[in-house]
LOVEX-641881 format. One line per 2 residues: number of its first residue (from 1); their letters; for each residue x, y, z of N, C-alpha, C, O. Coordinates in steps of 0.05 Angstrom, whole numbers. Example, Ala and Ser with C-alpha at 12.3 -4.5 7.8 and 13.67 -1.06 7.14 Angstrom:
BEGIN
1> AS> 264:-114:156:246:-90:156:264:-66:156:285:-66:169; 257:-45:142:273:-21:143:258:1:157:268:23:161
***
This chain:
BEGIN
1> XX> 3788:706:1980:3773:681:1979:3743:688:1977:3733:705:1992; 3732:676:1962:3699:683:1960:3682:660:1980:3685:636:1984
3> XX> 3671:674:1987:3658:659:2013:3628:643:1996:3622:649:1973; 3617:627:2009:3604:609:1991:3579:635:1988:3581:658:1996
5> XX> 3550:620:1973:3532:629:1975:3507:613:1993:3501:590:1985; 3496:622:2010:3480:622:2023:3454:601:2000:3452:604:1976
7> XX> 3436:580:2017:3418:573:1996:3391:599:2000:3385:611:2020; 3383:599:1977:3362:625:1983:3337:614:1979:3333:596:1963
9> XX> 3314:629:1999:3281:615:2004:3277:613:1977:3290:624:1959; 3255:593:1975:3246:580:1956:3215:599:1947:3205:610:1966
11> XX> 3202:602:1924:3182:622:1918:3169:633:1936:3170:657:1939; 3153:613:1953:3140:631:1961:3139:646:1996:3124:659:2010
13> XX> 3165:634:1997:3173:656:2022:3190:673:2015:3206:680:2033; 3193:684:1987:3209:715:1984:3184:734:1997:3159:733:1994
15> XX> 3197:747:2008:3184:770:2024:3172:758:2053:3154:769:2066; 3186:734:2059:3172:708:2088:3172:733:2107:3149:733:2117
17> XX> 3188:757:2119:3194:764:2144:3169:787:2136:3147:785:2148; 3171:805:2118:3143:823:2115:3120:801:2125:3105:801:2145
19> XX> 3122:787:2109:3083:769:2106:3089:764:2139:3077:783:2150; 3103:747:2163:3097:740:2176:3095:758:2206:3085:755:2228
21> XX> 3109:778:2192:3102:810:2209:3073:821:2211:3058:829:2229; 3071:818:2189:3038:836:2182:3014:800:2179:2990:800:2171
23> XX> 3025:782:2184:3000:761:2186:3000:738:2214:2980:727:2222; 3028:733:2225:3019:713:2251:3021:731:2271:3028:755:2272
25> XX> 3011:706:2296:3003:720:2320:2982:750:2320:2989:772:2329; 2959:743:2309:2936:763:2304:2916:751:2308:2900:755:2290
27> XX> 2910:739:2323:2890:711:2325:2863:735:2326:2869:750:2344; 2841:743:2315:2832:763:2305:2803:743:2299:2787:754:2314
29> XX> 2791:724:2289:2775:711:2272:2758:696:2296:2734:693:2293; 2773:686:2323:2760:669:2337:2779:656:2354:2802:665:2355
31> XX> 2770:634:2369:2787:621:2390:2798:592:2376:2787:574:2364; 2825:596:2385:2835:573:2369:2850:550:2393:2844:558:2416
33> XX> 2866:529:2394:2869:511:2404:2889:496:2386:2883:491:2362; 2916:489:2397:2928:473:2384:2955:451:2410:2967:460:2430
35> XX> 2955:432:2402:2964:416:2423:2980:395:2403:2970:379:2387; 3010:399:2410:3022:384:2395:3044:365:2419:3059:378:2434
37> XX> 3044:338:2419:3062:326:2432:3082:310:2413:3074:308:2390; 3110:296:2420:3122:273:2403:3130:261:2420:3136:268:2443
39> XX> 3132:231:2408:3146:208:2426:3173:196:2428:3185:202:2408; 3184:184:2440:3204:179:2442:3218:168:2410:3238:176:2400
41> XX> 3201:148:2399:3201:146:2369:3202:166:2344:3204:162:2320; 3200:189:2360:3198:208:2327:3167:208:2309:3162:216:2286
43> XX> 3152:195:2330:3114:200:2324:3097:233:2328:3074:232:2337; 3102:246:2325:3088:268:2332:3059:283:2322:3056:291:2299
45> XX> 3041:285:2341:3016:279:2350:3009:314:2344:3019:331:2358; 2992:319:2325:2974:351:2337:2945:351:2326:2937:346:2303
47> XX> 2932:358:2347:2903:370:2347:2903:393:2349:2915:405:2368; 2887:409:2326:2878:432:2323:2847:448:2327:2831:431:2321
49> XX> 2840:462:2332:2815:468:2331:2811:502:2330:2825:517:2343; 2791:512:2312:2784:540:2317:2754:543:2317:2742:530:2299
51> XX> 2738:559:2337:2709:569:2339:2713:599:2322:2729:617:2329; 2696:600:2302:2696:617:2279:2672:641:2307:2654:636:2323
53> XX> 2678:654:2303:2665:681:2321:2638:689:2301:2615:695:2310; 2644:688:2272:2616:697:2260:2598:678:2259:2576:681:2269
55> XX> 2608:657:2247:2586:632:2237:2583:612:2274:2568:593:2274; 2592:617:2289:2600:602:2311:2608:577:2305:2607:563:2325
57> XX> 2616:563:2281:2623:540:2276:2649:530:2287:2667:546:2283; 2657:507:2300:2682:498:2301:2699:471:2283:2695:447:2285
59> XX> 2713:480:2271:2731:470:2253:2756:452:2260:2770:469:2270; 2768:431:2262:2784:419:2271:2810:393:2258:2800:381:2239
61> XX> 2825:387:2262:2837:366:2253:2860:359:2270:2872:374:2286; 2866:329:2265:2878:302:2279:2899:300:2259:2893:293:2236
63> XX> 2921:304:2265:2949:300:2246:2971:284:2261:2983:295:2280; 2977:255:2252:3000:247:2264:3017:245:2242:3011:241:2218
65> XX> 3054:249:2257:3077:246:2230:3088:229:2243:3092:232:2267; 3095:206:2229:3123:197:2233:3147:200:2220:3147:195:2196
67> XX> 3171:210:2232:3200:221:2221:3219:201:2224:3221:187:2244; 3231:199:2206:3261:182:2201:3290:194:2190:3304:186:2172
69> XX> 3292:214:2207:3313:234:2198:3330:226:2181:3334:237:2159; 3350:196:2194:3369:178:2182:3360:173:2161:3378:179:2145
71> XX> 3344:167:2151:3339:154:2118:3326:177:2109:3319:178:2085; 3321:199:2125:3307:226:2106:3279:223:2096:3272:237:2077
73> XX> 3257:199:2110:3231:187:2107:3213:208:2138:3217:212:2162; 3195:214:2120:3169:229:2137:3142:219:2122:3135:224:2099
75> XX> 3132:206:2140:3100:215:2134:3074:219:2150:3065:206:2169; 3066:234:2139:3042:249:2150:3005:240:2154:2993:239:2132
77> XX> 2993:237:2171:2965:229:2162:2948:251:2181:2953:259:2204; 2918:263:2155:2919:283:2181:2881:275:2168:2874:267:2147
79> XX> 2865:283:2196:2833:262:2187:2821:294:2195:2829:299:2218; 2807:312:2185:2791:339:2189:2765:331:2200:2756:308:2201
81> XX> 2750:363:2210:2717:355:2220:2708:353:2192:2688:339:2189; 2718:366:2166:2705:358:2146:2709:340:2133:2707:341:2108
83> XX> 2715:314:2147:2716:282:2141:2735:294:2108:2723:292:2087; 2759:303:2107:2782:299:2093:2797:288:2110:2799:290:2135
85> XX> 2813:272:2087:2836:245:2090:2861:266:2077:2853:277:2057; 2888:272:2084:2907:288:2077:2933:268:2081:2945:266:2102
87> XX> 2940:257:2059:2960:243:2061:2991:259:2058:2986:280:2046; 3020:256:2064:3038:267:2059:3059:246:2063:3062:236:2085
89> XX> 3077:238:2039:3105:228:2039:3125:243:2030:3121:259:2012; 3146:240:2041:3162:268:2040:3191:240:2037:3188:217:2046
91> XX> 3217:248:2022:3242:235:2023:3261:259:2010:3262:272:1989; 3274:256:2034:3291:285:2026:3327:274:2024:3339:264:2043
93> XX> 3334:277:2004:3369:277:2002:3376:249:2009:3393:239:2024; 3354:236:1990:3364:206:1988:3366:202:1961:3380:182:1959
95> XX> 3360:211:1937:3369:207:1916:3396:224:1907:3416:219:1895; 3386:242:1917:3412:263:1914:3411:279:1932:3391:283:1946
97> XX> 3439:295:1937:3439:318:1960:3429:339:1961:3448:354:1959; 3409:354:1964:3394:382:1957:3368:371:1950:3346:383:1951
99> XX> 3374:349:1943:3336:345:1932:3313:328:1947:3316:308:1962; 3288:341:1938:3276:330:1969:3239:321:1947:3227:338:1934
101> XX> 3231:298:1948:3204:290:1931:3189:294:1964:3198:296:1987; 3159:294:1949:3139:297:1959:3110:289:1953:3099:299:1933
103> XX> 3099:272:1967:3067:264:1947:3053:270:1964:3056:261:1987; 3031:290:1956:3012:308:1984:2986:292:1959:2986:291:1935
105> XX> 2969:281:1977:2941:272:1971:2910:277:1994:2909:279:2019; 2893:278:1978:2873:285:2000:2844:271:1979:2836:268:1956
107> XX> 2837:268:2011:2803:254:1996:2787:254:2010:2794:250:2033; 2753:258:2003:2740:273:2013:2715:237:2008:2702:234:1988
109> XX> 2713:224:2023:2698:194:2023:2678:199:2013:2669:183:1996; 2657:234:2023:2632:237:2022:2622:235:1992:2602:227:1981
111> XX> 2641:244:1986:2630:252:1950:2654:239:1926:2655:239:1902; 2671:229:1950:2695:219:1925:2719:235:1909:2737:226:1894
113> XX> 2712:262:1917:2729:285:1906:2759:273:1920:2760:262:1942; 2785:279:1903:2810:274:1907:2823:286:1893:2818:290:1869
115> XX> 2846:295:1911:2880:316:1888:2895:298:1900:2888:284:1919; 2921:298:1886:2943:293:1892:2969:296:1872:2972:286:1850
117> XX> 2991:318:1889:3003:331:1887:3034:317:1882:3044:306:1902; 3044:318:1865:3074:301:1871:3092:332:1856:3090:349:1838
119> XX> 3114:324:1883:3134:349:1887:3166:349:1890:3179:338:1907; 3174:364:1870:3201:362:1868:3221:389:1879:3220:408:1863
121> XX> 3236:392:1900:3249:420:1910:3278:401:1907:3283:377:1912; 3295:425:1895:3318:420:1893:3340:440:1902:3346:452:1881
123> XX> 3355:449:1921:3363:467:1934:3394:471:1937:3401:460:1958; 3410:480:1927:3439:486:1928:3456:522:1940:3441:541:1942
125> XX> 3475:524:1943:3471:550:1946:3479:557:1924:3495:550:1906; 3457:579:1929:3453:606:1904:3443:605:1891:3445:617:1870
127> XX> 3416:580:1898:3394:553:1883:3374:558:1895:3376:570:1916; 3343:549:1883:3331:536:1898:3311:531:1883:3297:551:1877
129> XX> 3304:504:1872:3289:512:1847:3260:483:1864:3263:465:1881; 3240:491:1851:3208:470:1856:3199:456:1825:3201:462:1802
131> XX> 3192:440:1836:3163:430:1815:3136:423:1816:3135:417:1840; 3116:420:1808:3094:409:1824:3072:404:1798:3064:420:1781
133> XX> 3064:374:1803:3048:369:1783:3020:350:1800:3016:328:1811; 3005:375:1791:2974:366:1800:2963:348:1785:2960:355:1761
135> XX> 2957:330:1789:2950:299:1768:2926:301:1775:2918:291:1754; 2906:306:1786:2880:312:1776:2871:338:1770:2846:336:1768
137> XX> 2876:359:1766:2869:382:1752:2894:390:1729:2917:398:1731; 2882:383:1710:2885:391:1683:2906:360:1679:2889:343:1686
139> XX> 2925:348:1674:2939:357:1691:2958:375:1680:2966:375:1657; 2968:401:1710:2979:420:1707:3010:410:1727:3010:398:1749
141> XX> 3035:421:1707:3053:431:1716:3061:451:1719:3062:467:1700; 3070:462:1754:3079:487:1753:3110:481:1776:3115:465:1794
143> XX> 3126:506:1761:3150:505:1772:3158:529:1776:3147:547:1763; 3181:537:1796:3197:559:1796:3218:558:1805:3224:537:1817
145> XX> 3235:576:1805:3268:578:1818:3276:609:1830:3266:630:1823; 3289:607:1842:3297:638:1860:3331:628:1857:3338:605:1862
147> XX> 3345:646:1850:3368:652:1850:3386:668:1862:3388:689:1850; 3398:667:1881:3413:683:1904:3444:692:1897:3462:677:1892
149> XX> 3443:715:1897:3472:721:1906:3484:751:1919:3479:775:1916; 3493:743:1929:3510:773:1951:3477:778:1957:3469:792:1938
151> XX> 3455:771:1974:3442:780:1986:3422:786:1965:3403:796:1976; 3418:784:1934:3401:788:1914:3387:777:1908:3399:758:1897
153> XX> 3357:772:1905:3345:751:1897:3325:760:1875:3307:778:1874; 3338:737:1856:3302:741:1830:3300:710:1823:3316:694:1816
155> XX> 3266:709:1829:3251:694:1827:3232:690:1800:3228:709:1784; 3222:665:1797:3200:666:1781:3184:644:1776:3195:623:1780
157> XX> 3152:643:1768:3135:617:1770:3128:615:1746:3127:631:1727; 3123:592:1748:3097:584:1712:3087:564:1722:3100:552:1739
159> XX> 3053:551:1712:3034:546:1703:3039:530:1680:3050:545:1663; 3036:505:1670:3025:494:1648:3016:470:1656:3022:450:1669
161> XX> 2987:486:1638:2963:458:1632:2967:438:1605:2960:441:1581; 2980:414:1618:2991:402:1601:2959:392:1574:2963:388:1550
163> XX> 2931:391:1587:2918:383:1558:2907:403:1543:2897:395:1522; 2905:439:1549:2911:457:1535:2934:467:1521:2932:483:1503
165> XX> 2960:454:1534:2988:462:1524:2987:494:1521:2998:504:1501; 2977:508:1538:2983:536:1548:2983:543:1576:2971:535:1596
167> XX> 3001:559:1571:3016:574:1601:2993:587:1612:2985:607:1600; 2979:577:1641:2963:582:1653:2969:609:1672:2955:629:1675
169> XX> 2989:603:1682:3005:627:1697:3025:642:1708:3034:626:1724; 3039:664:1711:3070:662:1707:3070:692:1726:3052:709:1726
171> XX> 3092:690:1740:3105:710:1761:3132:713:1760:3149:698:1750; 3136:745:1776:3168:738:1778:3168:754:1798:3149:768:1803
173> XX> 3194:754:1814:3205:772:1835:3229:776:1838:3246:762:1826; 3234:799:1858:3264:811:1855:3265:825:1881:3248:841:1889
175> XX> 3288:817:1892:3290:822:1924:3314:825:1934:3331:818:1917; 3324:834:1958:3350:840:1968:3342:840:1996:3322:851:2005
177> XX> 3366:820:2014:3354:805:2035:3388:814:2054:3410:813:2043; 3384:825:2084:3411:829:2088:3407:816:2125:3385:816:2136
179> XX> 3424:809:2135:3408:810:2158:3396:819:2179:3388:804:2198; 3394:850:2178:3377:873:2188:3354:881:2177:3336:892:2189
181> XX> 3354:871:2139:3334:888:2134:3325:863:2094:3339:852:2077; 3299:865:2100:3296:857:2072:3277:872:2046:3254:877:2054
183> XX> 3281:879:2022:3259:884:1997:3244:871:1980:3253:875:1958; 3230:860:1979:3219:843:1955:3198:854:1938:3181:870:1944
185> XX> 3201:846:1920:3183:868:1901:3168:837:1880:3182:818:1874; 3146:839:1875:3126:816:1862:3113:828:1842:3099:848:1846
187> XX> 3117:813:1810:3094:809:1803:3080:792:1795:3089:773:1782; 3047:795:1801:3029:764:1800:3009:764:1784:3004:782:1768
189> XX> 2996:744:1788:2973:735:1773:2977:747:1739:2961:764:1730; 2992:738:1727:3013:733:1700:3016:764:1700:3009:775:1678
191> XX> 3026:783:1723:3048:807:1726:3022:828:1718:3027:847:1704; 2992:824:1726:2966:841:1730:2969:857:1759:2958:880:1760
193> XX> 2987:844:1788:2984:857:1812:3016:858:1821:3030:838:1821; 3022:877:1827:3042:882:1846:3049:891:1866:3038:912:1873
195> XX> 3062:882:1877:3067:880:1905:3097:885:1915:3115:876:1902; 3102:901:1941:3131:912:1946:3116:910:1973:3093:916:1978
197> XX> 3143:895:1996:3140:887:2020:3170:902:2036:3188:894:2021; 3178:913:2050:3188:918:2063:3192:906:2104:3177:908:2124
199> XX> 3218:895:2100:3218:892:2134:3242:891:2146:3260:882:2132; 3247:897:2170:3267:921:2182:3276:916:2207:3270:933:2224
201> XX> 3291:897:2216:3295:889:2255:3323:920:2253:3345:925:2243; 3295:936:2274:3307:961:2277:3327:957:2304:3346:972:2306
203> XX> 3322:938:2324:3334:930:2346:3337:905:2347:3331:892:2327; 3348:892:2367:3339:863:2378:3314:868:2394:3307:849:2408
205> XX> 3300:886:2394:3266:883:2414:3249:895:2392:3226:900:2399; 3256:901:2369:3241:920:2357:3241:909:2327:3264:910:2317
207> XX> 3215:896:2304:3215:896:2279:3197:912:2270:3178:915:2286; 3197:924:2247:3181:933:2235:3182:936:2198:3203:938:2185
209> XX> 3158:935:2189:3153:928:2165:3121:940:2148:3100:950:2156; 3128:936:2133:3098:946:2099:3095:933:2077:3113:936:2060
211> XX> 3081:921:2072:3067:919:2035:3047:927:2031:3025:926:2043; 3057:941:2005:3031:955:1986:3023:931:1961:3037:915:1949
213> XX> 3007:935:1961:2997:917:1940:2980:936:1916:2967:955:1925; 2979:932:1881:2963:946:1866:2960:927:1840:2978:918:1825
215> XX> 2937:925:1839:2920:912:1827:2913:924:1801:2898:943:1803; 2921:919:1777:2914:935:1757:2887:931:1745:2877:948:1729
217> XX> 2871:899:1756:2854:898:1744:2832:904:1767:2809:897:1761; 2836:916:1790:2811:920:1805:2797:941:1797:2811:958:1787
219> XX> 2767:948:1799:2748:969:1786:2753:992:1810:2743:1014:1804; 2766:990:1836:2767:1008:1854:2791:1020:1851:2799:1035:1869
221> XX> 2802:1017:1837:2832:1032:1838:2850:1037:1863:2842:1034:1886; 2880:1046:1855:2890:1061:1886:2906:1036:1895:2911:1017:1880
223> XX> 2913:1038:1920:2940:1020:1923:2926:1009:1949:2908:1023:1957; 2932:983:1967:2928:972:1987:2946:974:1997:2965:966:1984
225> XX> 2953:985:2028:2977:997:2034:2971:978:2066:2948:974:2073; 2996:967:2083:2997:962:2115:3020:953:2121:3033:935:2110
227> XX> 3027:971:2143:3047:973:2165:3041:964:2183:3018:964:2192; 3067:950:2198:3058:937:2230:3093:943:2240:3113:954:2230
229> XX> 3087:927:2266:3108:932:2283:3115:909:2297:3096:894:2298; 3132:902:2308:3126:879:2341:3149:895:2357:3168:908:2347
231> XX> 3141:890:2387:3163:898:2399:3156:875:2424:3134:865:2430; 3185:871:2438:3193:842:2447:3193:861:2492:3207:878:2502
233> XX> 3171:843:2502:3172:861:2524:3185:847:2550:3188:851:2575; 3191:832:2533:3215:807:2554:3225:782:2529:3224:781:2505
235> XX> 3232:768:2548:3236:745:2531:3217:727:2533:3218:714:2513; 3201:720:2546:3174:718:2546:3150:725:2527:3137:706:2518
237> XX> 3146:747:2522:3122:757:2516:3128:785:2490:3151:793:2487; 3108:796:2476:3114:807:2453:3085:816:2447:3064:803:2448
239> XX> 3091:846:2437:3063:854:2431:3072:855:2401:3092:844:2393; 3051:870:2385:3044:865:2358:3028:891:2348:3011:898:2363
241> XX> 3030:905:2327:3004:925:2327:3007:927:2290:3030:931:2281; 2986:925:2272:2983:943:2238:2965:954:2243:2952:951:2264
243> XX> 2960:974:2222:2938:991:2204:2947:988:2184:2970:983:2178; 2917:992:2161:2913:989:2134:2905:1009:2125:2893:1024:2140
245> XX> 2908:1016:2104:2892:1035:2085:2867:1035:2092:2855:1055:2084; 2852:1020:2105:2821:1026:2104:2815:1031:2134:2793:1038:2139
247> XX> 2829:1029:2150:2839:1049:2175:2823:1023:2203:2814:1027:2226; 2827:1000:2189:2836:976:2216:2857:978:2230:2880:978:2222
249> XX> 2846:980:2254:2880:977:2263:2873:951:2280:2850:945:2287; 2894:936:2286:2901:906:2291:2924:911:2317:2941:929:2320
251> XX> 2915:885:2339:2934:894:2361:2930:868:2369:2909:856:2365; 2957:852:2386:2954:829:2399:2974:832:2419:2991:850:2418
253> XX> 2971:813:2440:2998:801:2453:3001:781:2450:2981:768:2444; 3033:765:2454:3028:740:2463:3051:735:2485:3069:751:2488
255> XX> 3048:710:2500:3056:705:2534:3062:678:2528:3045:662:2523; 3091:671:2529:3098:639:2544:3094:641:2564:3111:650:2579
257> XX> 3069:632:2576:3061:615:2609:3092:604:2623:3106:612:2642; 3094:579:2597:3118:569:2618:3126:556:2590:3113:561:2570
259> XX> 3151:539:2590:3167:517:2564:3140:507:2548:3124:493:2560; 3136:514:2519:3111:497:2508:3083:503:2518:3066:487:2514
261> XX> 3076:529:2535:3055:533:2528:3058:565:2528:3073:581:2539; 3030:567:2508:3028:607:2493:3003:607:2495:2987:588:2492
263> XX> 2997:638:2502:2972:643:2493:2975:671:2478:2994:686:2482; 2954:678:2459:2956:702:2442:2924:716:2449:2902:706:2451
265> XX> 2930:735:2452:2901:748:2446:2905:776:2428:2925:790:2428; 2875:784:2407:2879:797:2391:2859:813:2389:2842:801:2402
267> XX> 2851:832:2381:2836:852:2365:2834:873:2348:2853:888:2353; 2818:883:2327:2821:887:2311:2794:910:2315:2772:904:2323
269> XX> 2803:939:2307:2785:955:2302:2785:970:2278:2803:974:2262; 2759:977:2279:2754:1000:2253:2747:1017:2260:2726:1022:2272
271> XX> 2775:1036:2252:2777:1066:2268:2762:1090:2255:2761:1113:2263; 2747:1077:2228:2742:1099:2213:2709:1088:2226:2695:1108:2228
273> XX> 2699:1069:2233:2674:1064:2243:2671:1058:2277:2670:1036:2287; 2670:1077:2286:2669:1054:2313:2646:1047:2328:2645:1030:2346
275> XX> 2629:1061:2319:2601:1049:2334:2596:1018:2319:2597:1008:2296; 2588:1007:2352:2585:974:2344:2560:971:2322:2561:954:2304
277> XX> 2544:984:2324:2516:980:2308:2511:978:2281:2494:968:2266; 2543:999:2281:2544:1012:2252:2554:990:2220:2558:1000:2197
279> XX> 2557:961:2228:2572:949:2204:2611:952:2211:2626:949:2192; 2620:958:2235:2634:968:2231:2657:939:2237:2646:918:2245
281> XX> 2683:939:2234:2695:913:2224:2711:904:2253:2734:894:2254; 2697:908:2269:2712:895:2301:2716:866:2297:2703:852:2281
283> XX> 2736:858:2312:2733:827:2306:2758:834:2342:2771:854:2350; 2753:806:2354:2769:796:2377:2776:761:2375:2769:745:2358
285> XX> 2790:758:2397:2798:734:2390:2816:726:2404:2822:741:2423; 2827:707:2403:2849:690:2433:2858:656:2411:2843:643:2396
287> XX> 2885:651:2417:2895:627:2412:2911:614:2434:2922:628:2450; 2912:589:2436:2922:581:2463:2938:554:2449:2925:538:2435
289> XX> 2970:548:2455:2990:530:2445:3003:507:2468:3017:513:2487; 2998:490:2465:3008:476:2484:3026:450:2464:3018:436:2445
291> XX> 3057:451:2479:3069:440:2462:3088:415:2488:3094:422:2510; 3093:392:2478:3107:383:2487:3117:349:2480:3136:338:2492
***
């Protein structure tokens, strides 16, 4: 008997467990703040905020959703310190089963600037295909699909600017996903950079992972290479550590306090510079989560 196929991630989380190895919980940039509650109704409430450490600026936004699981209705309103308006309607597996629309809009009062995004994901197993048509820039359609099977995945994107009637931009990928260990291999920006991600749960306390990235059109040549790790020091709490080719190395923890609340703290050195005086690329930092 052949056992079904699994539905497989959609573009742009082929390679999701590398990227989120080597990019969350690194809070590295500044102090951040986020506080999310919901109500008995299915209203759910979050305030965000981050103090940028270089520019000392703080950045913020007010996002409420309301969810309607039963009819498959979400929507989103979220108001920024940079007086953007971010609209989101979402209806998922009410026209059909697997398929899910989307209208993401945003507007900016000060100057009148506005996008808005209408989105089509359609998902079956051994499926998973997108659409997305930007109605104020160009307007451009872009789509892709990832195709799964026995644990194999190849992907691919396109770009078209419907009032040039040329293909703006086009990718593809190819990956093998198991549940110990995943490969993904990319190429982007119309197959100019490539990229191979590797990641690896060597234990239940222990992941580890790499992408190299190489750029054919950069004037510096050579490959961008980083490795990281996490290891789990309870069930609680979890450290974190990469280095890069240019010899940063990156280190955090993070600590559930108690149910719904985290704090992370991070830093980031340049091992090849370490005098502070010198330009050299220190950065620290702390995030704090309060959920309930």
């Amino acid at each position: 008997m052949v056992s079904p196929q699994p539905v497989p991630p959609h573009w742009k989380d082929l390679g999701k467990s590398s990227n989120d190895l080597l990019s969350k919980d690194f809070p590295i940039f500044g102090t951040s703040l986020e506080i999310k509650t919901k109500t008995p109704s299915n209203v759910t409430f979050k305030v965000a905020g981050t103090r940028d450490n270089k520019s000392l600026g703080i950045t913020g936004d007010l996002e409420a959703k309301y969810s309607d699981p039963k009819n498959g209705l979400a929507f989103t309103q979220a108001w920024t310190t940079a007086n953007v308006l971010r609209t989101t309607v979402e209806l998922e597996n009410q026209i059909a089963k697997g398929l899910k629309l989307d209208l993401n809009t945003s507007l900016l009062p000060d100057n009148g600037n506005k996008t808005a995004l209408v989105n089509a994901a359609y998902k079956q197993p051994g499926l998973h295909s997108r659409a997305v048509i930007d109605l104020f820039k160009g307007p451009t359609f872009t789509a892709d699909t990832v195709l799964g099977r026995d644990g194999f995945l190849l992907g691919a994107e396109a770009s078209y600017d419907v009032t040039s009637g040329s293909i703006t931009r086009y990718a593809a990928a190819l990956g093998f996903s198991a549940p110990e260990y995943a490969v993904t291999l990319h190429g982007l920006g119309n197959l100019s950079t490539y990229s191979a991600s590797y990641y690896h749960r060597v234990s239940r306390d222990v992941e580890a992972g790499a992408k190299a990235i190489y750029d054919t059109k950069s004037t510096t040549g050579g490959i961008s290479l980083e490795v990281g790790a996490k290891a789990y020091l309870d069930s609680a709490a979890f450290v974190k550590a990469k280095i890069n080719n240019q010899s940063v190395l990156v280190l955090s923890y993070t600590q559930a306090l108690r149910p719904g609340v985290k704090a992370a703290f991070g830093v980031a050195i340049d091992t090849a510079n370490l005098a502070p005086a010198s330009g050299a690329a220190h950065k620290v930092g702390a995030s704090f989560t309060f959920e309930g």
